[in-house]
C-alpha positions as CSV (number, residue, x, y, z in Angstrom):
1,X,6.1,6.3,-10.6
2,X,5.6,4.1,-7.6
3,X,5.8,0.1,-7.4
4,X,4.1,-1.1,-3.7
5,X,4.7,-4.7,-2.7
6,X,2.4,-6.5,-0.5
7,X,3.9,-9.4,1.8
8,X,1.3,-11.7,3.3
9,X,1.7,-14.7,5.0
10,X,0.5,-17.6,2.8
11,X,-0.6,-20.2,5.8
12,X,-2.5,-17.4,7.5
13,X,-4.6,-16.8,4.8
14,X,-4.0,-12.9,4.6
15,X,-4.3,-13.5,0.8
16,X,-8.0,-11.4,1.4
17,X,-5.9,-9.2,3.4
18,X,-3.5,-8.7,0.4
19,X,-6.2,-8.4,-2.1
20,X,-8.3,-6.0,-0.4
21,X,-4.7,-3.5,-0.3
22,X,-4.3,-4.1,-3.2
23,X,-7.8,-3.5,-4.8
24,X,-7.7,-0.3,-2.6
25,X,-4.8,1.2,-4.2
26,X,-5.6,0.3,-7.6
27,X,-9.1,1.7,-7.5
28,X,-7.6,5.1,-5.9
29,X,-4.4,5.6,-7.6
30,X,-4.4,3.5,-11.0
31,X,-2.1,5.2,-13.2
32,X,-0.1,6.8,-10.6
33,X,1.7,3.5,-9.6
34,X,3.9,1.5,-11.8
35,X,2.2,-1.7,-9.9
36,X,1.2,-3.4,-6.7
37,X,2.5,-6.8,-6.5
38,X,1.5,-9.6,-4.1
39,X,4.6,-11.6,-2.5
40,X,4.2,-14.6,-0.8
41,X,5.1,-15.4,2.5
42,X,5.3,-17.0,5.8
43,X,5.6,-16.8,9.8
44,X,2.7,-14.4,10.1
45,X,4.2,-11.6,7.7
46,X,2.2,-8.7,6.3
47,X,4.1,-5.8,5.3
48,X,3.2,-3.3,2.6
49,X,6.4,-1.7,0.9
50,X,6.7,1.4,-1.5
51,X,9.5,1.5,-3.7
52,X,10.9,-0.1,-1.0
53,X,10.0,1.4,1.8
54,X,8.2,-0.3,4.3
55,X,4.6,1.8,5.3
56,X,3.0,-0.4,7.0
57,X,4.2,-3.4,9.1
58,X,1.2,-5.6,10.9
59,X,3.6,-6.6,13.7
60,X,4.2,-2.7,14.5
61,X,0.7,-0.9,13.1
62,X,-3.1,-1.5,13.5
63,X,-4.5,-3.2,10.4
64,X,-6.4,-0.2,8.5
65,X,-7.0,-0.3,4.7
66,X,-7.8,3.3,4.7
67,X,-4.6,3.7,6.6
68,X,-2.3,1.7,4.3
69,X,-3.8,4.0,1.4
70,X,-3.1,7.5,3.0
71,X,0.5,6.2,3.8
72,X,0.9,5.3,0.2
73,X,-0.2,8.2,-1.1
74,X,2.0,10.1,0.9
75,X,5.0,8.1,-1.4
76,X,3.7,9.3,-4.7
């Protein structure tokens, strides 16, 4: 099973951001993950980690929901 973490930057305001992901995964993988957590955090951070591993990094990718999904499921 799969835990994916979801770093967003609290002064921002990515939380929508952060809940959208997270919503996404849910809704498409439910009982495939272990959870998808929400981490608070600063200096313009939103990073999306699976069991660790970071798929998608806002300073290095294109915002995409749809995106974020495929590379998760690609982890399971």
């Amino acid at each position: 099973m799969t835990t994916v973490e979801i770093e967003y930057c609290v002064p921002c305001g990515f939380l929508s951001r952060a809940e959208d992901v997270q919503h996404a995964l849910l809704t498409s993988f439910g009982e495939e993950l272990d959870a998808v957590t929400l981490e608070t955090g600063d200096r313009g951070v939103f990073i999306v980690r699976a069991d660790g591993d970071v798929v998608f990094d806002k300073q290095q990718d294109e915002y995409d929901v749809d995106e974020i999904v495929r590379s998760v499921r690609e982890r399971l």
